[in-house]
C-alpha positions in Angstrom: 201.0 130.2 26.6 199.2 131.6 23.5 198.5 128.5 22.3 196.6 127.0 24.9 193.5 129.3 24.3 193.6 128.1 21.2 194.2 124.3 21.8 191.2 125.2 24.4 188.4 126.4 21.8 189.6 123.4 19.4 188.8 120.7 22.6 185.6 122.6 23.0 184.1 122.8 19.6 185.3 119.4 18.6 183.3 118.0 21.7 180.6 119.9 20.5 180.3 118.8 17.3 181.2 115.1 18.5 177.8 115.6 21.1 175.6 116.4 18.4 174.6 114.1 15.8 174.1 115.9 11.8 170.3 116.4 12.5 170.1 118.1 16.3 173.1 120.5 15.6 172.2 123.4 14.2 175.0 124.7 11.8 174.2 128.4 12.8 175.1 127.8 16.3 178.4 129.0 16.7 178.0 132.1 13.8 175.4 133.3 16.1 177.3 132.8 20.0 177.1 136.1 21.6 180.7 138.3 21.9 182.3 138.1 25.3 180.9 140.5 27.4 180.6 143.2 30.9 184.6 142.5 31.0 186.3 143.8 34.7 189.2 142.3 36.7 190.0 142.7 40.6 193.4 143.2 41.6 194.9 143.0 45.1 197.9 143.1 46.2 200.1 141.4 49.6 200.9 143.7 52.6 204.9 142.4 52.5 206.4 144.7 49.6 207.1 142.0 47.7 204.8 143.2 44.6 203.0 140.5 44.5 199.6 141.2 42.8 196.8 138.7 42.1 194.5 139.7 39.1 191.1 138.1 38.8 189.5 138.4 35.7 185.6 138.9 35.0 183.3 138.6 32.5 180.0 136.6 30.7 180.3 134.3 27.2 183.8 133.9 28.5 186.0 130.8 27.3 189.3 132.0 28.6 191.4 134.9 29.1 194.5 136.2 28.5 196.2 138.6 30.9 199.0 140.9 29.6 200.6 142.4 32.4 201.7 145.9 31.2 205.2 145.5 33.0 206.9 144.2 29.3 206.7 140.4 30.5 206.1 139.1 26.8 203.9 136.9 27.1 200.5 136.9 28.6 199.0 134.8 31.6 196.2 132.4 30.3 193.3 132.1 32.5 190.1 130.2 32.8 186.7 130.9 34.3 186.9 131.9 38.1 190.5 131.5 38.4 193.3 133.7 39.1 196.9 135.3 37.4 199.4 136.5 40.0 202.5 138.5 38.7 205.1 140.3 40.9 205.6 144.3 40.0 208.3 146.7 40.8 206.9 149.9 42.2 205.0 152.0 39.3 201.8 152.6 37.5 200.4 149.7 34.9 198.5 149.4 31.8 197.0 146.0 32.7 195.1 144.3 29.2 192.8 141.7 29.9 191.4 139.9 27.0 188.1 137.9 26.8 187.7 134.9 24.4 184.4 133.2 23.6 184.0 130.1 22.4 184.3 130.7 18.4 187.1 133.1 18.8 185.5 136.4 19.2 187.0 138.4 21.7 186.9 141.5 24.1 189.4 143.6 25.7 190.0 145.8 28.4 192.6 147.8 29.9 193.1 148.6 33.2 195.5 151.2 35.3 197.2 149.0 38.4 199.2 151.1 40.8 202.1 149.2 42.7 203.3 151.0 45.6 205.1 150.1 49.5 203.7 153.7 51.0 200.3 153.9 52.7 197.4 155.2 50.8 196.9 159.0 51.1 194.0 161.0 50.8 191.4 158.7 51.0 188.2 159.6 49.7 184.6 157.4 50.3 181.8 158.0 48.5 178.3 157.1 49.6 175.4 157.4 47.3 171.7 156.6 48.0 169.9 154.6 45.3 167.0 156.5 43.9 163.8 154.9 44.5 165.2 151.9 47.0 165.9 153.5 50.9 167.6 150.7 51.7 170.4 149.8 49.3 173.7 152.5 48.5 176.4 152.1 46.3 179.9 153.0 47.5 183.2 153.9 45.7 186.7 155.4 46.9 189.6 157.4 45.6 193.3 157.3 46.6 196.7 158.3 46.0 199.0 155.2 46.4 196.3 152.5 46.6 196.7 149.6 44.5 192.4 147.8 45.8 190.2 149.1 48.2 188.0 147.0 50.9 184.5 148.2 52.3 182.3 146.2 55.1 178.9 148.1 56.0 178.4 147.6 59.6 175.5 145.6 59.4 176.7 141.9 59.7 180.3 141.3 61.1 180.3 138.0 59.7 180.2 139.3 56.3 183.4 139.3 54.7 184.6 142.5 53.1 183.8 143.3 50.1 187.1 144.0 47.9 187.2 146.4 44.8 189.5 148.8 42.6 189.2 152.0 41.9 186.3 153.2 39.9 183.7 150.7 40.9 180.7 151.2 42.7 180.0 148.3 45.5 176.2 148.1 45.9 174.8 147.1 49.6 171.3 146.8 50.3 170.2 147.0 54.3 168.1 144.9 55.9 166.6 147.3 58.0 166.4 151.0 59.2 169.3 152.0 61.1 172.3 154.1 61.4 175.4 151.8 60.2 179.1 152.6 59.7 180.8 152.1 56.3 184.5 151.3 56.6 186.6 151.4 53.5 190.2 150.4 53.6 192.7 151.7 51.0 195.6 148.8 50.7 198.7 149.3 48.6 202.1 146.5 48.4 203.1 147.6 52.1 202.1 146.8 55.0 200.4 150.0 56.1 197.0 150.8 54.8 194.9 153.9 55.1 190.8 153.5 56.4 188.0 155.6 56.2 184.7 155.5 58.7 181.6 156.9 57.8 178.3 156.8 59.2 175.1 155.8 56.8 171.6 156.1 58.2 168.9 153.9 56.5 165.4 155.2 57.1 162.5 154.2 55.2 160.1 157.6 54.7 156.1 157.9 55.8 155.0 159.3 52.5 151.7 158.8 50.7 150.4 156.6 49.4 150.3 154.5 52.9 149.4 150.7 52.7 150.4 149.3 56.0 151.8 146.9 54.3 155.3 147.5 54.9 156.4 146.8 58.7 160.0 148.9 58.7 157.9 152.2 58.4 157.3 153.9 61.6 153.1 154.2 61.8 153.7 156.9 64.8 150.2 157.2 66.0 149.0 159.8 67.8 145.9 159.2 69.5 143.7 161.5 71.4 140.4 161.9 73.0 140.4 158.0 74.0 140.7 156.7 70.5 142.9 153.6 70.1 144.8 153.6 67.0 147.2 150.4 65.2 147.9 148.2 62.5 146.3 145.2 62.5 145.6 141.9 60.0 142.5 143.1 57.6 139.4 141.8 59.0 137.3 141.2 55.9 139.9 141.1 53.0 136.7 141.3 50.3 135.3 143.6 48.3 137.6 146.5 46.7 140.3 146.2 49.9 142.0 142.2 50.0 145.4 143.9 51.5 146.8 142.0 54.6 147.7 144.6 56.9 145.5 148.0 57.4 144.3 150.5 60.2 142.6 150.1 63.3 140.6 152.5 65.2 139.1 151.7 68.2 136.4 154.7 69.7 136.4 153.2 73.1 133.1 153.8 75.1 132.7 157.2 76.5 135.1 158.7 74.1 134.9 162.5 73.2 133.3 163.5 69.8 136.3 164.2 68.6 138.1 161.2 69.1 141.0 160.4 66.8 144.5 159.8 65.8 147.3 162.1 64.1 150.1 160.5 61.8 152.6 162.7 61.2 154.6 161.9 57.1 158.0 162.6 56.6 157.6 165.1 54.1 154.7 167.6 53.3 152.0 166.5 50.7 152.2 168.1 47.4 148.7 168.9 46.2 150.4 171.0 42.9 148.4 168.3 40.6 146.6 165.6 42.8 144.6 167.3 44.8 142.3 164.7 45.9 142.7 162.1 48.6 141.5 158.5 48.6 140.4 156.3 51.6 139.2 153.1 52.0 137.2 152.5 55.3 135.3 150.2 56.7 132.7 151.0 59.6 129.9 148.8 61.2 127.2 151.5 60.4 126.4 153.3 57.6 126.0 157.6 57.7 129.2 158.1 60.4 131.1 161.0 59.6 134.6 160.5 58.7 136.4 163.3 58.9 140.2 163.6 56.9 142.2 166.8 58.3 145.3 168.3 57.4 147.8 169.7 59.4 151.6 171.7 58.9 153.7 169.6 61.2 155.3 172.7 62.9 151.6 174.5 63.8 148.4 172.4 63.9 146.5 176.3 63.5 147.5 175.6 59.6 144.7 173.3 58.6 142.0 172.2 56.1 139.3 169.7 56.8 136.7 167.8 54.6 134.1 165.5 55.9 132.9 162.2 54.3 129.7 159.6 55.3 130.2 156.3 54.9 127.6 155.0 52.6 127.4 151.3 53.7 128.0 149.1 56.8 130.6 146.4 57.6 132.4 146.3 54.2 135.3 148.3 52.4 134.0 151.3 50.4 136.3 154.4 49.5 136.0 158.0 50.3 137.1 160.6 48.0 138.6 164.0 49.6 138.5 166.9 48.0 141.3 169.7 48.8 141.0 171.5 45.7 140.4 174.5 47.8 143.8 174.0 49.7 146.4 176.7 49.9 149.3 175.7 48.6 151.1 178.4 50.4 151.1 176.0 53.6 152.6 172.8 54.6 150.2 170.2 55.4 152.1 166.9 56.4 150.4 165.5 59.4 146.7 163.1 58.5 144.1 163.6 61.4 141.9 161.2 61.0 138.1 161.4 63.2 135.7 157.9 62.7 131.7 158.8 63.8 132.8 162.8 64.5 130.4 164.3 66.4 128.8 160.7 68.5 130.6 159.4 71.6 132.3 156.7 71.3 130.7 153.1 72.0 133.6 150.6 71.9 132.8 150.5 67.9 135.7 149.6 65.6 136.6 151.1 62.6 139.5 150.1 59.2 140.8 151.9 57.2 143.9 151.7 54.5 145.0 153.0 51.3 145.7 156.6 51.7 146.7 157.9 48.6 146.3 160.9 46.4 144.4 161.2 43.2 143.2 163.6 40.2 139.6 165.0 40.1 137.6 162.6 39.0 137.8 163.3 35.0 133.6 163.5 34.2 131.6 166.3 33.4 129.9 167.8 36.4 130.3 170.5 39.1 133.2 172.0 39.7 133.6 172.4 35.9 136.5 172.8 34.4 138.5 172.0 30.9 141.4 171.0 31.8 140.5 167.1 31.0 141.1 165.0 28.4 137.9 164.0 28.3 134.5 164.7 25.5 132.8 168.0 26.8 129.1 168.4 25.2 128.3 172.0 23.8 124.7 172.2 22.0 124.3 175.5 20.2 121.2 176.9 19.2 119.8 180.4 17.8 123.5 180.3 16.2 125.6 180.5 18.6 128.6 177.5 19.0 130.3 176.8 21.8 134.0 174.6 22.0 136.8 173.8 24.1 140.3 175.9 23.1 142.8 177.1 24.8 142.9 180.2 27.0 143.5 183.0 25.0 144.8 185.0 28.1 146.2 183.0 30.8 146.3 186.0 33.6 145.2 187.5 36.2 142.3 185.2 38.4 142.6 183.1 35.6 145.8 180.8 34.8 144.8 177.6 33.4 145.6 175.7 29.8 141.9 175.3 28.7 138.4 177.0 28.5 134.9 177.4 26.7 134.4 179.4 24.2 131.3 180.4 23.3 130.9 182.0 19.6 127.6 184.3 19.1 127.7 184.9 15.3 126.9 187.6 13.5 122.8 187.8 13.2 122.4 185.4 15.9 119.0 185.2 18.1 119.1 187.4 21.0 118.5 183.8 22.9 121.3 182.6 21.3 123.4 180.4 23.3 124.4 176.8 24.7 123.9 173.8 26.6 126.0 171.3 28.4 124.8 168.7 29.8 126.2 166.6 33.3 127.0 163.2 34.5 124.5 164.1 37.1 122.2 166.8 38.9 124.2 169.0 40.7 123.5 168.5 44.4 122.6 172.1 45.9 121.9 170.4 49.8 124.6 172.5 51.2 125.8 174.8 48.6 123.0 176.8 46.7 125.3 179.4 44.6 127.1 179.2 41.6 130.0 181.2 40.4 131.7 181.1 36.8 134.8 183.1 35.4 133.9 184.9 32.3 135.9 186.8 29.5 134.2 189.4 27.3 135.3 191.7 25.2 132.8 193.9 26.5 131.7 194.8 30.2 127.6 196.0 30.7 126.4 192.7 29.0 124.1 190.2 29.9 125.5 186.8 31.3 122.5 184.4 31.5 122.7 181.0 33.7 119.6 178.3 33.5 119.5 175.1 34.9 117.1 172.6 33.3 116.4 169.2 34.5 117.2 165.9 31.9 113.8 166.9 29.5 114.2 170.7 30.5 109.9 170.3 32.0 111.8 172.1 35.1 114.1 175.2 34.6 115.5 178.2 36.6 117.6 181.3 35.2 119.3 184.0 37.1 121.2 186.9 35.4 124.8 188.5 36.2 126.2 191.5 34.4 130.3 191.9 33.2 131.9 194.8 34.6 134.7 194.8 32.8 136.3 194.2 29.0 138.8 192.3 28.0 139.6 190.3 30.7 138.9 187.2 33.4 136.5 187.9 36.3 134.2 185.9 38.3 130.3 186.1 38.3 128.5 185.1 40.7 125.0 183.4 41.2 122.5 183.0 44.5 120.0 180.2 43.8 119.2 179.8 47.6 116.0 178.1 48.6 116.3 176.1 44.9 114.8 172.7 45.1 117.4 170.0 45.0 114.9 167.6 44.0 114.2 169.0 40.8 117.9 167.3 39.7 119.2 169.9 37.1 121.4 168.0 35.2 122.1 171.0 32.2 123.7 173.8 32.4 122.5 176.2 30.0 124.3 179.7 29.2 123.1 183.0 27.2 126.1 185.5 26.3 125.0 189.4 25.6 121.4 188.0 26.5 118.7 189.9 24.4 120.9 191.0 22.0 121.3 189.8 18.3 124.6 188.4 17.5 127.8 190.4 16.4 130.3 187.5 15.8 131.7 188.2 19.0 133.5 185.5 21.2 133.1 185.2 24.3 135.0 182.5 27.4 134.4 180.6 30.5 135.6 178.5 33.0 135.2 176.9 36.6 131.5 176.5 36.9 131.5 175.6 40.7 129.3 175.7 43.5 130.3 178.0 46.5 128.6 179.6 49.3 
């Protein structure tokens, strides 16, 4: 029997080298064929306690194997690609060697533990295990005293055959669909009882963001209200920044209230921890409707937070940007409400909308400031004073982040001394007309100067705060009301210890933001 592996690699690499003539074969062929590989064997066994156990073999780059049977037989079973070695056992435990031979010799072994028994299986275990990242595909495995191969079928299709396997592999099974499905494993050893195992599996496939409506097994639960009509249909104009196939329909049918909408509740609460800013593509048939993007905790809708968006353009896609930076993240939000033209009556109009996701702050330098960015922050000192990004030198109390601005007022410096940062673009002051800004001194009773200048500083304002306290992070605060928006300041401009000459000391900010 030994010889025959060999007398099969000679037959194999004399046809090869009769096949090829001296200029298409490539000398290093065979020096370079990959090592047998990803070796396994099955082995099952029949119900009659005979002992009879078929063994089939596995592996890739295989020529032939050779199966030694553990039981002292001397010689081993020689077996090609896809076929089989059966061998009859007495009752006992089995080091089984399998043996894979590539086509130049190299080889690959494995050993295996076969258990030949005539008593049922006992103490059946199943395992089920969930994939991570795919809710529709699990991977099963079993232990057992007594049990010589194992046999699952997942409840899905009873035209599937069973699936057979030993102990210590895994079976994967993906679902076709959401469902609840029993798994059935059956422990068989050489007699003709067997032990079985039921358990049930449900499939579901979460409602999470980011929401596509691409996927038809998820559950879009709408819950309209106010006569609103709410579904997923085929895109209507797939141009623009939104060719997806499938989005979301709203229908405010005529006469319906001003706060027509729908609710769709997610399977799991958002987590606004980093992304706290959502994303929404719409499209609406007039320009200037209100779209307004509320959240709700599933188990009381009095936990909420709301942000309002206009649509800029009419009958195309154009995306929304949400900003919950505010949000507690002491609550649970995980239901959307979603309003289309809040505050108008509805006319029969239709609006789309799709993509739902979450996103960061968009990383530019304007209002609400902050240095947390990877990104090139401006600081222009005069009357020597410098200003830079560094880290926080104490991350505590109001103020916890990584990063801040530092502004350094050197020794002899001009009692104007200070910086300037210019913005992306003017801050827009139509609905929010203060400005507050955390502050570190090391002293409290100075001077904190803010001025806004517009892009060639021809327009400016200034307003004044004073520290109260040394040493640590609070928040100033400054009331521009009645400021005229249309001036655009674009440059923030601030004065540490105003109208005092320099001392070296340093001095740090952060969140520059508008508030009311």
């Amino acid at each position: 029997m030994k010889s025959l592996k060999y007398i099969f690699t000679l037959v194999f690499v004399t046809a090869l080298f009769t096949a090829c003539n001296d200029d298409e074969f490539d000398s290093g062929f065979l020096d370079n064929a990959p090592t047998p590989a990803n070796l396994s064997a099955l082995f099952t066994i029949t119900q009659d306690n005979s002992g009879l156990v078929t063994i089939q073999p596995n592996g890739e780059g295989i020529g032939n194997y050779s199966v030694y049977f553990g039981d002292g037989t001397p010689d081993p079973a020689t077996v090609m690609p896809g076929q089989k070695a059966q061998h009859n056992y007495a009752e006992g435990v089995y080091d089984v060697t399998i043996v894979g031979y590539g086509i130049t010799g190299k080889q690959t072994e494995i050993t295996e533990q076969l258990t030949v028994t005539f008593v049922a299986p006992e103490n059946l275990t199943v395992n089920i295990a969930a994939v991570n990242g795919d809710p529709f595909s699990i991977n099963v495995s079993a232990t057992a005293d007594y049990e010589t191969f194992y046999e699952v079928t997942f409840g899905e299709d009873e035209n599937v055959a069973p699936v057979q396997f030993n102990e210590g592999d895994e079976v994967p099974y993906t679902y076709a669909a959401i469902g609840t499905y029993d798994v059935t494993v059956t422990a068989f050893s050489g007699g003709v009882a067997t032990t079985t195992v039921t358990q049930q599996v449900t499939i579901t496939n979460p409602l999470l963001l980011p929401i596509e409506f691409e996927n038809n097994t998820l559950n879009y639960a709408f819950g309209d209200f106010g006569n609103a009509t709410t579904s997923v249909v085929e895109n209507p104009d797939p141009s623009g920044i939104n060719t997806s196939s499938m989005v979301g329909q709203q229908v405010k049918n005529a006469g319906a209230e001003v706060w027509a909408g729908t609710s769709l509740p997610l399977d799991a609460p958002i987590d606004f921890t980093s992304l706290n800013q959502i994303k929404l593509k719409v499209w609406s048939p007039v320009a200037g409707a209100t779209v307004k993007f509320k959240l709700e905790n599933l188990d009381n809708a009095d936990i909420n937070y709301e942000v309002d968006q206009v649509t800029t353009v009419s009958n195309e896609w154009e995306e929304l940007t949400y900003d919950f930076s505010e949000i507690s993240l002491d609550n649970e939000y995980g239901r959307i409400v979603l309003f289309f033209n809040f505050g108008v009556n509805g006319g029969g109009e239709t609006y789309y909308f799709d993509d739902i996701r979450q996103a960061a702050p968009e990383q530019s330098v304007s209002l609400p400031l902050n240095f947390e960015y990877d990104i090139e922050y401006t600081f222009n000192g005069f009357g020597n004073a410098f200003g830079s990004k560094v880290e926080n030198p104490d991350a505590s109390g109001i103020n916890t982040s990584g990063f801040v601005g530092q502004v350094v007022k050197n020794n002899g410096a001009e009692t104007w001394a200070g910086i300037a940062m210019p913005l992306v673009a003017p801050i827009d002051f139509s609905t929010q007309q203060k400005i507050k800004m955390k502050v570190w001194s090391p002293q409290a009773g100075i001077t904190v100067l803010l001025k806004l200048e517009n892009n060639g500083a021809e327009i400016t304002t200034e307003l004044p705060a004073t520290t109260t306290v040394a040493n640590q992070w609070e928040e100033l605060e400054y009331d521009f009301t009645g400021i005229d928006n249309s001036a655009n300041f674009q440059t923030v401009v601030l004065f540490f210890d105003f109208n005092q000459p320099g001392t070296g000391a340093t001095y740090y900010f952060d969140d520059i933001e508008l508030t009311n």
